[in-house]
Rosetta silent file (secondary structure, phi, psi, omega in degrees, C-alpha in Angstrom):
SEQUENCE: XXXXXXXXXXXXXXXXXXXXXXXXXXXXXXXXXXXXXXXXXXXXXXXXXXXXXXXXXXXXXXXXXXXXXXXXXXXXXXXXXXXXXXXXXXXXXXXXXXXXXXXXXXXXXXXXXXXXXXXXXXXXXXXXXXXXXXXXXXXXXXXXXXXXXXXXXXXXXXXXXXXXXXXXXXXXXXXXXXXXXXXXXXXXXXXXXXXXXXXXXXXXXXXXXXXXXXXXXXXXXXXXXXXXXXXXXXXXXXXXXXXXXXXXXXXXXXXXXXXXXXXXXXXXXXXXXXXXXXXXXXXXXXXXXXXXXXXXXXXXXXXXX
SCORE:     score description
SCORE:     0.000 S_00000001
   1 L     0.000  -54.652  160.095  143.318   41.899  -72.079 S_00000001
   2 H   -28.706  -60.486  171.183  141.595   38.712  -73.109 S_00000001
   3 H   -50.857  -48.954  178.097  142.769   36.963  -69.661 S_00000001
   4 H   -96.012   -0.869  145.932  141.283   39.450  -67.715 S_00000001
   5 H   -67.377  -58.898 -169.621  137.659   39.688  -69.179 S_00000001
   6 H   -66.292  -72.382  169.176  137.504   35.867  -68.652 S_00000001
   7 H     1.533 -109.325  175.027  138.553   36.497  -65.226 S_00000001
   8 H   -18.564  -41.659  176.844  135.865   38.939  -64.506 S_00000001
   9 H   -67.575  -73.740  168.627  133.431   36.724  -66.287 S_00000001
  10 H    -5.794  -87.811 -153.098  134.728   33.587  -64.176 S_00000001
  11 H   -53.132  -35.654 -167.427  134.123   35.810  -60.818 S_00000001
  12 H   -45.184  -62.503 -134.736  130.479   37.254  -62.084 S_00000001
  13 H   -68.472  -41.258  179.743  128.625   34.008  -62.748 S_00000001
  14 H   -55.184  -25.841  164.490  128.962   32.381  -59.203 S_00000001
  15 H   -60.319  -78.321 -170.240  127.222   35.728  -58.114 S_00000001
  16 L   -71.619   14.554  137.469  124.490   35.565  -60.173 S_00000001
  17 L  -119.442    7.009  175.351  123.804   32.552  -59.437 S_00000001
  18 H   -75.144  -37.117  162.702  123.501   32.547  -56.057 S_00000001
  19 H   -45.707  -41.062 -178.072  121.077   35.997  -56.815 S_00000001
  20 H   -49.230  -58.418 -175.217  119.219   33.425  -58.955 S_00000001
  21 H   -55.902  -70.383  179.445  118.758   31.333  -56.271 S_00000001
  22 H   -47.323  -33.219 -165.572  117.403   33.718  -52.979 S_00000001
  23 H   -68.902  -48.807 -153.709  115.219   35.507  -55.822 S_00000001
  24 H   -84.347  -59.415 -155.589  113.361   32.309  -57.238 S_00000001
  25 L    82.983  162.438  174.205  113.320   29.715  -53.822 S_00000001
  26 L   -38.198  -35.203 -143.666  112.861   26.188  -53.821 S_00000001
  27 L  -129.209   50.966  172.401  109.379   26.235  -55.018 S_00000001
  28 L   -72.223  -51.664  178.261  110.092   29.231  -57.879 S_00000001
  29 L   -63.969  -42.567 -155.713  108.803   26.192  -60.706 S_00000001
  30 L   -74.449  152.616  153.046  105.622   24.933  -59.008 S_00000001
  31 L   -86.654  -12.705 -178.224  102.778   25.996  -60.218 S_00000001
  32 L  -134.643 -172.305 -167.171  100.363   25.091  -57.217 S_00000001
  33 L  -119.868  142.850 -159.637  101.042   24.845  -53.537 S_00000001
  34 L  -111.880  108.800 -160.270  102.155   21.198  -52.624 S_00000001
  35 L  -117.762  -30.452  138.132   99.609   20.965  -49.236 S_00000001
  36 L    29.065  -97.591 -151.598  100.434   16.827  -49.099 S_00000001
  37 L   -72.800  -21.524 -158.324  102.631   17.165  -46.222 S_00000001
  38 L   -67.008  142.230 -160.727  100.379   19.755  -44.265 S_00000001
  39 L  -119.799  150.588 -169.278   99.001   17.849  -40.877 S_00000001
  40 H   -57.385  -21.945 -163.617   94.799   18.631  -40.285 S_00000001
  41 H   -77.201   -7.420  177.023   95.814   20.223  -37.130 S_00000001
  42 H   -72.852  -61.698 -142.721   97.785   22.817  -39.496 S_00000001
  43 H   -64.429  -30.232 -162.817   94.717   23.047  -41.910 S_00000001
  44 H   -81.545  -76.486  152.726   92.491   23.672  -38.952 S_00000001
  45 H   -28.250  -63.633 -176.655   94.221   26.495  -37.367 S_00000001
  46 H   -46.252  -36.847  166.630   94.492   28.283  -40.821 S_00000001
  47 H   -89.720  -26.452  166.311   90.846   28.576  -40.780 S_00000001
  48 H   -51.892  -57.287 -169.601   90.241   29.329  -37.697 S_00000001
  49 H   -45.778  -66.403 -176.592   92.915   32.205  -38.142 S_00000001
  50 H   -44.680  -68.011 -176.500   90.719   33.336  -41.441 S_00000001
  51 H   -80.646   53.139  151.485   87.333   32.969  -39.744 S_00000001
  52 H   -86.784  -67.066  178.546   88.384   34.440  -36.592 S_00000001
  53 H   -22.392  -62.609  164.059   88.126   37.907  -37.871 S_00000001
  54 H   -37.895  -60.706 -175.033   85.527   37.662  -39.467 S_00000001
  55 H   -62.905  -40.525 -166.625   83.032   36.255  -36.680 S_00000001
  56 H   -77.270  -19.313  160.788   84.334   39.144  -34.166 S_00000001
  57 H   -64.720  -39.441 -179.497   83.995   41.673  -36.833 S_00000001
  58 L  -112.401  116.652 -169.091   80.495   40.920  -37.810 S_00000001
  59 L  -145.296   96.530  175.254   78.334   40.214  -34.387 S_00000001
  60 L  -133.230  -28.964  173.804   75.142   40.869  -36.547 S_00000001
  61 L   -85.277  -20.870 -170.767   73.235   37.161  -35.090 S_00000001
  62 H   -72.900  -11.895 -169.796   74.009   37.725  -31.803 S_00000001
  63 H   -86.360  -92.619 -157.227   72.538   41.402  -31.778 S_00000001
  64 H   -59.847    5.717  149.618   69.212   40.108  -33.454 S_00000001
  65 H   -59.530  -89.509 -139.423   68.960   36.826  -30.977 S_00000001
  66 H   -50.977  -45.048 -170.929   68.448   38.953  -27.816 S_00000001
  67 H   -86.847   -7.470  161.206   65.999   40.950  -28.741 S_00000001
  68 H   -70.723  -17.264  174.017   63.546   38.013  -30.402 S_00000001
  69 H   -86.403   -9.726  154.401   64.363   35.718  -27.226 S_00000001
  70 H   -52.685  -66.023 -157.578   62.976   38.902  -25.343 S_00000001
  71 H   -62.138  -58.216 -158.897   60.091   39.110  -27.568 S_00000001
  72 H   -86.367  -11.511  152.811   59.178   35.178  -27.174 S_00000001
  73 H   -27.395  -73.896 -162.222   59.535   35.498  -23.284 S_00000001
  74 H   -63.445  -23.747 -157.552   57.369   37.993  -22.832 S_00000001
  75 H   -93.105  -14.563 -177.378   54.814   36.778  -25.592 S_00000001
  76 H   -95.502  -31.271 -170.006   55.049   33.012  -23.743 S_00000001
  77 H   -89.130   10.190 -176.051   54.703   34.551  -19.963 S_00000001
  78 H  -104.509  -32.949 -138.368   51.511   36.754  -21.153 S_00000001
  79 H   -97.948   -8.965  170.586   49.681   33.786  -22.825 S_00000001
  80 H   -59.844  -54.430 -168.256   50.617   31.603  -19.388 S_00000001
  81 H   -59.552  -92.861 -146.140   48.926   34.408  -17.787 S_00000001
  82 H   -58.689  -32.299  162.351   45.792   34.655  -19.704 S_00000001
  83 H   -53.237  -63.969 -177.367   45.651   30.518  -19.880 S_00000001
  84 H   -43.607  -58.563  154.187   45.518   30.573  -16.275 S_00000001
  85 H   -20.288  -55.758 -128.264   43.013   33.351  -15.882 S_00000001
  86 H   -85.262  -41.314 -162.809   40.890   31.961  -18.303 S_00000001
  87 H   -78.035   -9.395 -175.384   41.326   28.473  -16.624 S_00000001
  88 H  -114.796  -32.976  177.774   40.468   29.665  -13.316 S_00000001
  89 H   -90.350  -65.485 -148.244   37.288   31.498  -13.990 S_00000001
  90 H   -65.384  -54.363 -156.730   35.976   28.106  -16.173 S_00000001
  91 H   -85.968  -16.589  145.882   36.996   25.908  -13.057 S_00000001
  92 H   -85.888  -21.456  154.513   35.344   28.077  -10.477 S_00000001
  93 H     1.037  -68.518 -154.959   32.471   28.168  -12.252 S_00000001
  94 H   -99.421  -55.538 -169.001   31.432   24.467  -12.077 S_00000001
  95 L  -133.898  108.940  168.666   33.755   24.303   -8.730 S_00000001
  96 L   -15.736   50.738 -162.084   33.880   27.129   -5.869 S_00000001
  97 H   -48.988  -48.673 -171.309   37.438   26.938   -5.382 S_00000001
  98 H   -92.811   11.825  138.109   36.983   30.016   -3.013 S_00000001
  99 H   -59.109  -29.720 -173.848   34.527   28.417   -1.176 S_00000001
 100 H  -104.221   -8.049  147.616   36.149   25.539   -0.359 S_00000001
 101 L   -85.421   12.839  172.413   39.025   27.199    1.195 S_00000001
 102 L   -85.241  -56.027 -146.701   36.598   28.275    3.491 S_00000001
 103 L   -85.498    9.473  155.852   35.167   24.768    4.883 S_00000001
 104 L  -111.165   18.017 -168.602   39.351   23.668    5.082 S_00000001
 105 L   -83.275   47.901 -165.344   39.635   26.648    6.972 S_00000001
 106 L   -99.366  154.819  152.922   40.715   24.060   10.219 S_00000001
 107 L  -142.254 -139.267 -174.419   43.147   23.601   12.688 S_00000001
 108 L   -85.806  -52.779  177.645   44.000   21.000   15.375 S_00000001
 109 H   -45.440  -45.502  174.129   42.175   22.517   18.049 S_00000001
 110 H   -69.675   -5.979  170.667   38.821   22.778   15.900 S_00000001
 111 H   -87.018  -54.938  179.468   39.214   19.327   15.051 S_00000001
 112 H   -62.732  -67.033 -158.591   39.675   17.994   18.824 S_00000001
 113 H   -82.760  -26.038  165.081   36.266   19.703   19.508 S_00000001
 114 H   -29.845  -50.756  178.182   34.637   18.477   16.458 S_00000001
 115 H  -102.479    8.834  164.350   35.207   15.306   17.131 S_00000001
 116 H   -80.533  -43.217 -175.164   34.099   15.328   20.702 S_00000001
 117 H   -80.854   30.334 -179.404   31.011   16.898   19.642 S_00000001
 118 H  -111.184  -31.040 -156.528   29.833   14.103   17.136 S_00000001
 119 H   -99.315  -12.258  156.047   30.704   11.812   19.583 S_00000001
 120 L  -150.709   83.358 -161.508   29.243   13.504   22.541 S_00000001
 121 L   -92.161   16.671 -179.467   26.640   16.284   21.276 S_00000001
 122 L  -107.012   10.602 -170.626   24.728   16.127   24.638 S_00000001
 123 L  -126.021  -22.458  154.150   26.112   18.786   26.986 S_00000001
 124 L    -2.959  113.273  163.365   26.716   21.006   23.882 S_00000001
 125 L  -115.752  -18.542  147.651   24.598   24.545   24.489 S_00000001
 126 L  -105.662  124.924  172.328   25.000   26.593   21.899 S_00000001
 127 L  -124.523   40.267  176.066   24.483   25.772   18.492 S_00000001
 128 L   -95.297  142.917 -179.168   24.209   29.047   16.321 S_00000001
 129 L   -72.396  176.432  177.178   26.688   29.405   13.985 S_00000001
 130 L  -101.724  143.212  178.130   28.824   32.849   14.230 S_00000001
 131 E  -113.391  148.872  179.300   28.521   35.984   11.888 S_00000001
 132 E  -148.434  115.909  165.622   31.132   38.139   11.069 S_00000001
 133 L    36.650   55.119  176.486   29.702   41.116    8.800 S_00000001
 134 L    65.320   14.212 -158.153   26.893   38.849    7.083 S_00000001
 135 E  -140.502  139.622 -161.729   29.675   35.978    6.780 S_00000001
 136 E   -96.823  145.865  166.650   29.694   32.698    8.493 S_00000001
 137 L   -72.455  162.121  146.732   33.228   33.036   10.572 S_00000001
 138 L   -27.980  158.355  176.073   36.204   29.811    9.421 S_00000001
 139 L   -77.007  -25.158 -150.388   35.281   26.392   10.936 S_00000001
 140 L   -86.016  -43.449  178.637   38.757   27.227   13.153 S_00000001
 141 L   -53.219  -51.195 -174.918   36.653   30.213   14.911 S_00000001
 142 L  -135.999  121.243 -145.523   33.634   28.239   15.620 S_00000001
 143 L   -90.376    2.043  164.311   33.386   24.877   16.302 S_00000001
 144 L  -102.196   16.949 -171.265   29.505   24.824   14.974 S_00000001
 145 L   -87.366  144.697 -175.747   30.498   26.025   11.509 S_00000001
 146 L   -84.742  174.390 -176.522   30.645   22.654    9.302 S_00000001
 147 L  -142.425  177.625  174.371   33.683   22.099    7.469 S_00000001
 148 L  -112.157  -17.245  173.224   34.746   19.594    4.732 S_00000001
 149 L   -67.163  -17.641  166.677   38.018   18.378    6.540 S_00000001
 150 L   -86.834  -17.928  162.485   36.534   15.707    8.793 S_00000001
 151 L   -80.166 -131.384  -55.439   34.207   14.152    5.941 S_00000001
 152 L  -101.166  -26.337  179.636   36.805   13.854    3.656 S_00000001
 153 H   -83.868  -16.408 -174.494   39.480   12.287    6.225 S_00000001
 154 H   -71.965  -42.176  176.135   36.810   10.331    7.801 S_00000001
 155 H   -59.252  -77.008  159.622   35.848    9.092    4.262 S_00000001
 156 H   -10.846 -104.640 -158.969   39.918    8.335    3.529 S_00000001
 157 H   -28.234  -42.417  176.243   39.985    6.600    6.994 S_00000001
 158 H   -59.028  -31.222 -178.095   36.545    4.656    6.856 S_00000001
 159 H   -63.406  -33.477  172.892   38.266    3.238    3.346 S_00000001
 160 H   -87.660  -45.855  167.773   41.273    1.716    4.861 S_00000001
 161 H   -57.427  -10.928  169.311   39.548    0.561    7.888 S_00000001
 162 H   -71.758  -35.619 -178.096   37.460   -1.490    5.422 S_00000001
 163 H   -62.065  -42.509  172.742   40.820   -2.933    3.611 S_00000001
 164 H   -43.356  -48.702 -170.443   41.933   -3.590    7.228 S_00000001
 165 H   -59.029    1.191 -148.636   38.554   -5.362    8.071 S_00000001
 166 H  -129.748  -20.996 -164.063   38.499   -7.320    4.722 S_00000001
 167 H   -90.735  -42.742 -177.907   42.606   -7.903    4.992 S_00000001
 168 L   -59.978  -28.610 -161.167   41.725   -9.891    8.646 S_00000001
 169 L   -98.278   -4.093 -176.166   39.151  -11.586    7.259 S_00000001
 170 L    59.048   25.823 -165.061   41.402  -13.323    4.278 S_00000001
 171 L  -159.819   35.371  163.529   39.358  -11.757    1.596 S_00000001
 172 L   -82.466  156.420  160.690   41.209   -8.017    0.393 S_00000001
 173 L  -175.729  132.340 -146.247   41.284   -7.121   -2.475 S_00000001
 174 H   -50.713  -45.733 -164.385   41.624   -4.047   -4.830 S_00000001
 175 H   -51.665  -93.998  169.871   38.648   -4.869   -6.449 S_00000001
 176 H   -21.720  -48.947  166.154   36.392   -5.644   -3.293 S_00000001
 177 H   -43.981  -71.033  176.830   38.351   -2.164   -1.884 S_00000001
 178 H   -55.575  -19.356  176.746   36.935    0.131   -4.992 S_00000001
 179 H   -91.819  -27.974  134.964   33.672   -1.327   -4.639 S_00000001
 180 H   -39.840  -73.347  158.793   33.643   -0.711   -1.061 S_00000001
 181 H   -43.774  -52.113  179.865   34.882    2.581   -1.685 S_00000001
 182 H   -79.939  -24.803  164.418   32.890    3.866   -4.562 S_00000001
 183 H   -67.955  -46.287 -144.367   28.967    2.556   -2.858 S_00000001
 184 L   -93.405   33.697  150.012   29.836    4.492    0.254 S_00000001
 185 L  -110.192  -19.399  168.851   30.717    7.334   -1.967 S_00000001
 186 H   -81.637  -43.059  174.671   27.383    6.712   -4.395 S_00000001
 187 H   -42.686  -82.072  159.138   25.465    7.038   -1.153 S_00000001
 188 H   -14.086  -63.688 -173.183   26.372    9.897    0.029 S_00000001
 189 H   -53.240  -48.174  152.549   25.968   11.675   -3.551 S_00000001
 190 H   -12.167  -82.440 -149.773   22.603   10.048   -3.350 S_00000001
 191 H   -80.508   24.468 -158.678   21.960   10.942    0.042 S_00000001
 192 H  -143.340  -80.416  161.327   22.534   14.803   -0.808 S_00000001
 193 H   -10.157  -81.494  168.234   20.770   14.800   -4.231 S_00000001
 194 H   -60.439    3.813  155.069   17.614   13.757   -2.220 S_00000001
 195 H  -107.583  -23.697  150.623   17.666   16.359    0.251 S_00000001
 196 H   -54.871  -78.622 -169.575   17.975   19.121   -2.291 S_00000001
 197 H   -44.055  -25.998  176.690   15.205   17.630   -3.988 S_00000001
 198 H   -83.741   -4.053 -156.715   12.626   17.624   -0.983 S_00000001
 199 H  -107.593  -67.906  166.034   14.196   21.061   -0.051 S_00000001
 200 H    -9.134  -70.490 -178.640   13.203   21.918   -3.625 S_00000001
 201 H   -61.471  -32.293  173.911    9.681   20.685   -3.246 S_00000001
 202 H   -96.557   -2.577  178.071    8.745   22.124    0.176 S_00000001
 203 L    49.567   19.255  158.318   10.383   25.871   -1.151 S_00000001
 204 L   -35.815  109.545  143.619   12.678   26.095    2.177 S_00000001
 205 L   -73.606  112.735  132.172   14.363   29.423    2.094 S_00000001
 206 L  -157.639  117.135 -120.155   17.467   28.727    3.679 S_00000001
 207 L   -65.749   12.767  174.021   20.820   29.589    3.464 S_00000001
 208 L   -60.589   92.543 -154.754   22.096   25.682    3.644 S_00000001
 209 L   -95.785 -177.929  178.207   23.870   25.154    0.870 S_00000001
 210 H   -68.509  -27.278  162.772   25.246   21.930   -1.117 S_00000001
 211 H   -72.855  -39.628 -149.020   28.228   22.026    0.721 S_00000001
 212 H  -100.756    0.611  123.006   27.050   22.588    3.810 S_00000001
 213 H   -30.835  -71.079  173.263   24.927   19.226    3.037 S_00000001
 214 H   -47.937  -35.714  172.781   27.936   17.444    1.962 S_00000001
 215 H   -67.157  -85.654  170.543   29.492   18.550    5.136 S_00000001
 216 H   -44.572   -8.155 -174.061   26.883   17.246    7.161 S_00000001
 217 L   -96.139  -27.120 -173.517   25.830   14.357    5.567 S_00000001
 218 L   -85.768    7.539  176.445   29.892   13.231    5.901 S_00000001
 219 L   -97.577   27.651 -168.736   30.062   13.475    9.766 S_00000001
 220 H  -109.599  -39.417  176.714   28.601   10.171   10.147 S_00000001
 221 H   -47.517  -16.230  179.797   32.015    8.334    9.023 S_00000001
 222 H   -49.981  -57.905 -176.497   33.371    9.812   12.533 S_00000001
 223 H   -54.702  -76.911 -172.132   30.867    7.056   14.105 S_00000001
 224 H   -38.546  -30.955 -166.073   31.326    4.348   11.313 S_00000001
 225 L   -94.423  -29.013 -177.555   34.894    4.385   12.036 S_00000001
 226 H   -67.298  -50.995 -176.866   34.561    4.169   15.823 S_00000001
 227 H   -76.346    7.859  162.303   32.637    0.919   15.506 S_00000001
 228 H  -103.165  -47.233  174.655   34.743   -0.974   13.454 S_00000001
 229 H   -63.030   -7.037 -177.919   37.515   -0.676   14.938 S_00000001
 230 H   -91.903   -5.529  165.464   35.909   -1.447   18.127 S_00000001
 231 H   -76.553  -35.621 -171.424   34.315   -4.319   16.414 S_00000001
 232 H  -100.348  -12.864  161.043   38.171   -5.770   14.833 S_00000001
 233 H   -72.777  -73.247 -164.078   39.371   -5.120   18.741 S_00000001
 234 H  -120.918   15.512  174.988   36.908   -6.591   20.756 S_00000001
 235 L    91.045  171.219 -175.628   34.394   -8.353   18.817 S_00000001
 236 H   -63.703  -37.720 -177.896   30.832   -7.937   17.082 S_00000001
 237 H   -48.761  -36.873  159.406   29.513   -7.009   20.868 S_00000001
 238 H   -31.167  -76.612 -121.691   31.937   -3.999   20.733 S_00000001
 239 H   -93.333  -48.162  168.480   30.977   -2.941   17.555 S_00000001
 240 H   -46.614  -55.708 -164.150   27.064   -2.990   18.336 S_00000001
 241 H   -66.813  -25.426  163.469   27.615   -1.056   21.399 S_00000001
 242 H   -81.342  -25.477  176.609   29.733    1.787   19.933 S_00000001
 243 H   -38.542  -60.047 -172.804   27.388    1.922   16.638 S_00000001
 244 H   -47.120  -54.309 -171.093   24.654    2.531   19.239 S_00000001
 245 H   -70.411  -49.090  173.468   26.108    5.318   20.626 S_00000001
 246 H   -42.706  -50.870  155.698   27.527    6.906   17.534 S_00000001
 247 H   -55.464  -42.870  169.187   24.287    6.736   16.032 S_00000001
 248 H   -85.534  -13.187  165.011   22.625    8.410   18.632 S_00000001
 249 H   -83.678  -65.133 -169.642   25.211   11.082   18.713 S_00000001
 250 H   -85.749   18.449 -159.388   24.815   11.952   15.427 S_00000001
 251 H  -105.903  -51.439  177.740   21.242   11.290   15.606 S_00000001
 252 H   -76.990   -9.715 -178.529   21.127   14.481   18.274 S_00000001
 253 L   -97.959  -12.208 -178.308   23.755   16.418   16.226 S_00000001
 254 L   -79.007  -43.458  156.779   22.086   16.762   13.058 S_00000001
 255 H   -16.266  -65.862 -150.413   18.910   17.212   15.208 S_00000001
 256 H   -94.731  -17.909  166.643   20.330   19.935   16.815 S_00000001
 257 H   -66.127  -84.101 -168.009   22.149   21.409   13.455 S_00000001
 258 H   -54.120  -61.790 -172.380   20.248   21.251   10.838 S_00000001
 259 H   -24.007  -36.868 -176.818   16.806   23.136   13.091 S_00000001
 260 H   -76.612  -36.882  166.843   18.661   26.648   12.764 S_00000001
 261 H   -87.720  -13.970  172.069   18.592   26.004    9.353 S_00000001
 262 H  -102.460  -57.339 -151.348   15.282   24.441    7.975 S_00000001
 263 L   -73.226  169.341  167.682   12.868   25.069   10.858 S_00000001
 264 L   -62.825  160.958  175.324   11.246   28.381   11.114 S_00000001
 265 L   -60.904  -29.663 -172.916   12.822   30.592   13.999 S_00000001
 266 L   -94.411  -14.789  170.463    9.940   29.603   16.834 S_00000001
 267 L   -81.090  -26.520 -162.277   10.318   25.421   15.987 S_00000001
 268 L   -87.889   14.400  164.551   14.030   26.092   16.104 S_00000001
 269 L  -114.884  -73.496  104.383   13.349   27.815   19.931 S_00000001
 270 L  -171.664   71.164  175.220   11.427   25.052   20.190 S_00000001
 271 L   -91.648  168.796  176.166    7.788   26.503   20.550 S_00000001
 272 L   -54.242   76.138  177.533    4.980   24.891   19.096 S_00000001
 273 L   -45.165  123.003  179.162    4.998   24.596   15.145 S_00000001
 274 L  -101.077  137.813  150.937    2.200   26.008   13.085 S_00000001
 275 L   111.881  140.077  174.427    1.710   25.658    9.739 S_00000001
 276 H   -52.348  -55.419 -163.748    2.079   22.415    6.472 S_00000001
 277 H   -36.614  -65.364 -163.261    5.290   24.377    5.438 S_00000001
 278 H   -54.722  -27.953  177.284    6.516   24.330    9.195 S_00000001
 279 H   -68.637  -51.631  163.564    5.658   20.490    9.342 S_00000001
 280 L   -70.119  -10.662 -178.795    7.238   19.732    6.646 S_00000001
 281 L  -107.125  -23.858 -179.767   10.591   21.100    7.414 S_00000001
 282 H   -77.484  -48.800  172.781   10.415   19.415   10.456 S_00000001
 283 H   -56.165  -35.983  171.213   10.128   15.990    8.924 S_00000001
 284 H   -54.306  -43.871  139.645   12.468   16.879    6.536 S_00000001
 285 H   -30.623  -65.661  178.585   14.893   17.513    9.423 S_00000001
 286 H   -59.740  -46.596  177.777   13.901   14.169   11.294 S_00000001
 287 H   -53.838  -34.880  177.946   14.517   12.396    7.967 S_00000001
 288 H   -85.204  -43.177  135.473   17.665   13.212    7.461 S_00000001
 289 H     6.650  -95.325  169.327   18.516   12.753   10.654 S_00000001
 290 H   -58.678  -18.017  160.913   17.197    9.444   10.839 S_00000001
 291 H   -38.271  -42.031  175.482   19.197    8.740    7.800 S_00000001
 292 H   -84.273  -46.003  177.176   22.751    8.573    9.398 S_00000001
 293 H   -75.864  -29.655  179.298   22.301    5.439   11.425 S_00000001
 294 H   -47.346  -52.917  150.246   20.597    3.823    8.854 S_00000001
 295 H   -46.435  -70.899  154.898   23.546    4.407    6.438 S_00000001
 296 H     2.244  -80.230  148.414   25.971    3.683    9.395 S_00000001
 297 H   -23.669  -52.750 -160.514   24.750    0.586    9.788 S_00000001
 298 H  -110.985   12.561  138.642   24.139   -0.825    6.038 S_00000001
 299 H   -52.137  -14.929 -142.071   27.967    0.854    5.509 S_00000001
 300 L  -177.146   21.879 -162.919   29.613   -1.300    8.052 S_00000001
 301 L  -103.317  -43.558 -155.613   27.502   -4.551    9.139 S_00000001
 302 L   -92.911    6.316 -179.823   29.099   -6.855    6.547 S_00000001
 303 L   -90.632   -4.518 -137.673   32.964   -5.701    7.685 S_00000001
 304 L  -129.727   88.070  146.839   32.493   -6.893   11.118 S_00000001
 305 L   -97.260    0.000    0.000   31.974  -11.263   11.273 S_00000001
C-alpha cells in the first residue's frame, strides 16, 4: 500500500506542474509591463487604435466648424458689399464715374473722324450736337459730341514725343520728362480754371460743363503732336508749317464749337449781336479760342532745334 500512494504521488506532481505553468505564464511575477523592447512604430499604432474610436465616435468640432465658417462668409461678403457701396457713392461724389463713361463712349470710326475734323474743320457743316430724350447721344453716335479719349491719348502721346524729341537731342531724362509732363498738364488745369472763372463772372447759362472744357481745351495736343513730329522728320521748316495749320484748325474748331454753347442762339446763327452780355460771350469764345495756338506753340517751340 505504501508503494502505491508514492506512485500516485510521483505521477500527480508533473501534472500540476505543468497546470502551474499555462495558469501563471512567463510574466505571472512581474509586477509592471516590461515595454523596453516595444518599437515606437508599435507604441504609435496602439494609440491610434485607442484614439481611433474615439475621434469617429465624437464628431462634435466638425459639426460646430461648418456652421461658424458659414456665419463668417456671409458676415465677410455683406461688409465687402456695403464697403463697396459706401466707397462708390464717396468716389462719385468728388468724381462722376458715370459721367465719364460717357465721354469714353468711342470707337475707331469716331476717332478717324475726330481726328480729321481737328485737322481739317473747314468743310465741316453741321455742328449741333445730337439729343436723344434731353441727353447728349455717346461721342461714337456723333462725331460733334466731345469726348475725353483723344485728350487723354493725345496728352500720353504728346509726352513721349517730347522724350523722343529730347532723346535725339542727347539731353532725356526722367527728370526733364516729368517736368515736361507735369507744365503741360499745369496748363491745361490752368487753362480750364480760367474759363470757369470768366464764365462765372459774365453769368453764362450754359450747359458746358467742366468736362466738356477739359475735353475741349485737350484737342489741341492732336496739332502739337503733328508738328513735332514733322519738325524731328523734316526739320524746324516742317514743324512751322504744320503748327500753322494745326493752329488754324483748331483755331476754326473751337470757333465753331464752343458758339452753340456760349453765344446766344442769333450770334450762334450768326446774326448781328446785341447786348454787353452777348459781347462778352463772344470774346470769351474768341479768347479761348485764341488760346490753343498760343499754348501750342509755348508747349512745343523748345523740342524742335
Amino acid at each position: 500500500m505504501d508503494s502505491d500512494s508514492v506512485f500516485r504521488q510521483r505521477r500527480l506532481q508533473p501534472n500540476m506542474r505543468l497546470r502551474r505553468n499555462s495558469t501563471e505564464g512567463p510574466d505571472a511575477g512581474q509586477l509592471f509591463e516590461d515595454t523596453s523592447g516595444l518599437r515606437p512604430g508599435s507604441q504609435t499604432g496602439h494609440r491610434k487604435q485607442q484614439t481611433g474610436p474615439h475621434t469617429g465616435g465624437c464628431p462634435g468640432p466638425s459639426i460646430l466648424s461648418e456652421p461658424m465658417s458659414n456665419l463668417a462668409i456671409a458676415y465677410g461678403s455683406s461688409l465687402a458689399t456695403q464697403g463697396r457701396e459706401m466707397m462708390d457713392k464717396n468716389l462719385d461724389r468728388f468724381i462722376p464715374i458715370s459721367k465719364l463713361k460717357y465721354y469714353f463712349a468711342v470707337d475707331t470710326l469716331y476717332v478717324g473722324k475726330k481726328l480729321g475734323l481737328l485737322v481739317f474743320p473747314y468743310m465741316h457743316k453741321n455742328w449741333e450736337v445730337s439729343y436723344q430724350q434731353d441727353c447728349p447721344v455717346a461721342p461714337c453716335l456723333d462725331v460733334n459730341a466731345p469726348d475725353l479719349y483723344i485728350p487723354a491719348m493725345g496728352f500720353i502721346t504728346y509726352v513721349l514725343v517730347a522724350g523722343l524729341a529730347m532723346g535725339t537731342q542727347n539731353r532725356f531724362s526722367l527728370e526733364l520728362l516729368g517736368v515736361q509732363a507735369s507744365s503741360a498738364l499745369v496748363w491745361l488745369i490752368m487753362e480750364v480754371l480760367v474759363v470757369l472763372l470768366s464764365l462765372y463772372l459774365v453769368t453764362v447759362n450754359t450747359d458746358l460743363t467742366t468736362i466738356d472744357l477739359l475735353a475741349f481745351s485737350g484737342y489741341k495736343y492732336v496739332g502739337m503732336i503733328v508738328g513735332v513730329v514733322a519738325g524731328l522728320m523734316f526739320g524746324r521748316p516742317a514743324y512751322y508749317l504744320c503748327l500753322l495749320w494745326c493752329c488754324a484748325a483748331i483755331f476754326v474748331f473751337m470757333i465753331r464749337s464752343l458758339r452753340l454753347k456760349l453765344l446766344s442762339e442769333a450770334a450762334a446763327e450768326g446774326r448781328l449781336v446785341r447786348g454787353t452780355k452777348n459781347q462778352l460771350r463772344m470774346y470769351i469764345t474768341m479768347t479761348i479760342a485764341a488760346a490753343q495756338p498760343v499754348f501750342m506753340y509755348w508747349l512745343t517751340s523748345h523740342l524742335i532745334r
